[in-house]
C-alpha positions as CSV (number, residue, x, y, z in Angstrom):
1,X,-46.8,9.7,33.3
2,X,-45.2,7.0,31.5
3,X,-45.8,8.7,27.8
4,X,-43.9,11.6,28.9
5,X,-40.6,9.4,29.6
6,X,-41.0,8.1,26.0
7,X,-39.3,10.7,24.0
8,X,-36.3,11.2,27.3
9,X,-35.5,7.6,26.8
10,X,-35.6,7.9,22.7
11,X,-33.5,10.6,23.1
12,X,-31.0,8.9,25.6
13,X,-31.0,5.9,24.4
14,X,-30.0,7.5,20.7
15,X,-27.0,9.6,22.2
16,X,-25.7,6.5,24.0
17,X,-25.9,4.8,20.6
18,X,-24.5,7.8,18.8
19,X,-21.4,7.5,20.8
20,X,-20.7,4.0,21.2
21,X,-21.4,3.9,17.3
22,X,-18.6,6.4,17.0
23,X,-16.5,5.0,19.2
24,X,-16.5,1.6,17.6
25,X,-16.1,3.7,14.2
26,X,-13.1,5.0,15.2
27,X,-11.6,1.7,16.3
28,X,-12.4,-0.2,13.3
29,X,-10.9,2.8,11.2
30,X,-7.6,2.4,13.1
31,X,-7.0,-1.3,13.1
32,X,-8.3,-0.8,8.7
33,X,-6.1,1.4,8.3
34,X,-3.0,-0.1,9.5
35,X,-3.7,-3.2,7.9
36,X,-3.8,-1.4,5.0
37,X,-0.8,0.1,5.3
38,X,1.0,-2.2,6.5
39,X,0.3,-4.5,3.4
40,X,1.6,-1.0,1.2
41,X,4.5,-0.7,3.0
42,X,5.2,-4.8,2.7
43,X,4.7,-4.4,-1.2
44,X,6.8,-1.4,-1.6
45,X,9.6,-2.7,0.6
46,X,9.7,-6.0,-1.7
47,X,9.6,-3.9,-4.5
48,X,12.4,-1.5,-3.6
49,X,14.6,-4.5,-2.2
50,X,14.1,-6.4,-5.6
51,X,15.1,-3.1,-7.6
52,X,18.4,-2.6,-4.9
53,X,19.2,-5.8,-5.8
54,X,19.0,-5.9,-9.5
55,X,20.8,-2.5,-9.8
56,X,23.6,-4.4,-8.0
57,X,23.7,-7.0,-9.8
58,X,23.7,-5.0,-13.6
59,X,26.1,-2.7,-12.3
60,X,29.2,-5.0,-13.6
61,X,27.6,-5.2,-16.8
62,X,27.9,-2.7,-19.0
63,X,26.3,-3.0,-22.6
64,X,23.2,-1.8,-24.1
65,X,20.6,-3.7,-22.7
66,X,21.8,-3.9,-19.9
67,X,22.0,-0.1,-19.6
68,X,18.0,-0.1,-20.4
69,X,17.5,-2.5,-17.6
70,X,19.7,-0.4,-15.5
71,X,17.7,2.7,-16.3
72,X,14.4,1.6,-15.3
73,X,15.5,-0.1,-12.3
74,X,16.4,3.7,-11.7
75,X,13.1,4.8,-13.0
76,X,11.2,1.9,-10.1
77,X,13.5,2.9,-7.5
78,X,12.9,6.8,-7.9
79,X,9.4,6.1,-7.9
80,X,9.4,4.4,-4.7
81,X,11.2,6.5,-2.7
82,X,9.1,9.5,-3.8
83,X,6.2,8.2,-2.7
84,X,4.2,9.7,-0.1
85,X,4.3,7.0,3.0
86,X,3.5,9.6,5.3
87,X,0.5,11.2,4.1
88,X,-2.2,8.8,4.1
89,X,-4.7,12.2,2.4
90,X,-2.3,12.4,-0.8
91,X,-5.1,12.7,-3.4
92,X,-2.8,10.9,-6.3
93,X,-1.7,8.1,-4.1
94,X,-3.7,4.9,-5.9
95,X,-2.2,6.9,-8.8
96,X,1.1,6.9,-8.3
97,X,0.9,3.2,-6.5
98,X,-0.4,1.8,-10.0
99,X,2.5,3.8,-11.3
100,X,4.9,1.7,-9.4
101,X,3.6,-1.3,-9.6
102,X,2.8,-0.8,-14.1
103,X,7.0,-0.3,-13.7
104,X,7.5,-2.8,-11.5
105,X,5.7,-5.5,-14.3
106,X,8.1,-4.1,-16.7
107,X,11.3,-3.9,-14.9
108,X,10.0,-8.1,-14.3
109,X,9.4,-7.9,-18.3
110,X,13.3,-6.7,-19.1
111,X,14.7,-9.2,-16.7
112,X,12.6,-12.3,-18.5
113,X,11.5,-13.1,-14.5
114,X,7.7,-13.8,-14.1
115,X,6.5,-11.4,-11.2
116,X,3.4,-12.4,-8.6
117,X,3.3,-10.6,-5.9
118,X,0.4,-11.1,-3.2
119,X,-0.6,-10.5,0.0
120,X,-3.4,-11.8,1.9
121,X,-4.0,-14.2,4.8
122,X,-0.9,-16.1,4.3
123,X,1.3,-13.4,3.8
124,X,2.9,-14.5,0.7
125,X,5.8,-12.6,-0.8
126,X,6.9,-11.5,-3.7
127,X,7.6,-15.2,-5.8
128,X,9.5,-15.9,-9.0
């Protein structure tokens, strides 16, 4: 009698596991991905402010370098606000992000400011 309970519980005992597996799955994916994107929205937004900023600021001058500086501050804040926030399936989106971040570094270079930006545990910002 008792081998023919065997395979009942197996079976039971692998569904319950089946969905509490998902379930916890699921969770994890959720708090991941906002982690996630919360740290990409943190580095864009320091990214974007720092470009506003800098546009402002190069406005009143008006010669050649300055123009160049200008124009890829342009370039960096285009970028940004073309990017796909919303669509976390966009297939070009570690693309595009080493895009911004490749113009960012050289927006830093034509300003002669030393850029580190990093986000971890102690939710450093963007430093100079």
């Amino acid at each position: 009698e008792l081998c023919f309970c065997i395979p009942r519980f197996h079976g039971e005992g692998f569904q319950e596991g089946l969905a509490e597996g998902s379930h916890a799955g699921l969770a994890e994916g959720r708090r991941c991905g906002a982690l996630h994107g919360a740290r990409l929205g943190s580095e864009m937004g320091c990214y974007l402010g720092f470009a506003l900023t800098w546009h402002c600021l190069l406005q009143k001058c008006t010669d050649e370098k300055n123009r160049k500086k200008i124009k890829a501050l342009d370039s960096l804040i285009g970028m940004i606000q073309k990017f796909p926030y919303e669509d976390p399936t966009y297939d070009k989106l570690q693309e595009d992000l080493e895009k911004i971040r490749g113009k960012f570094k050289q927006v830093c270079s034509m300003l002669n400011i030393q850029s580190d930006f990093r986000i971890g545990a102690e939710r450093s910002p963007l430093t100079f």
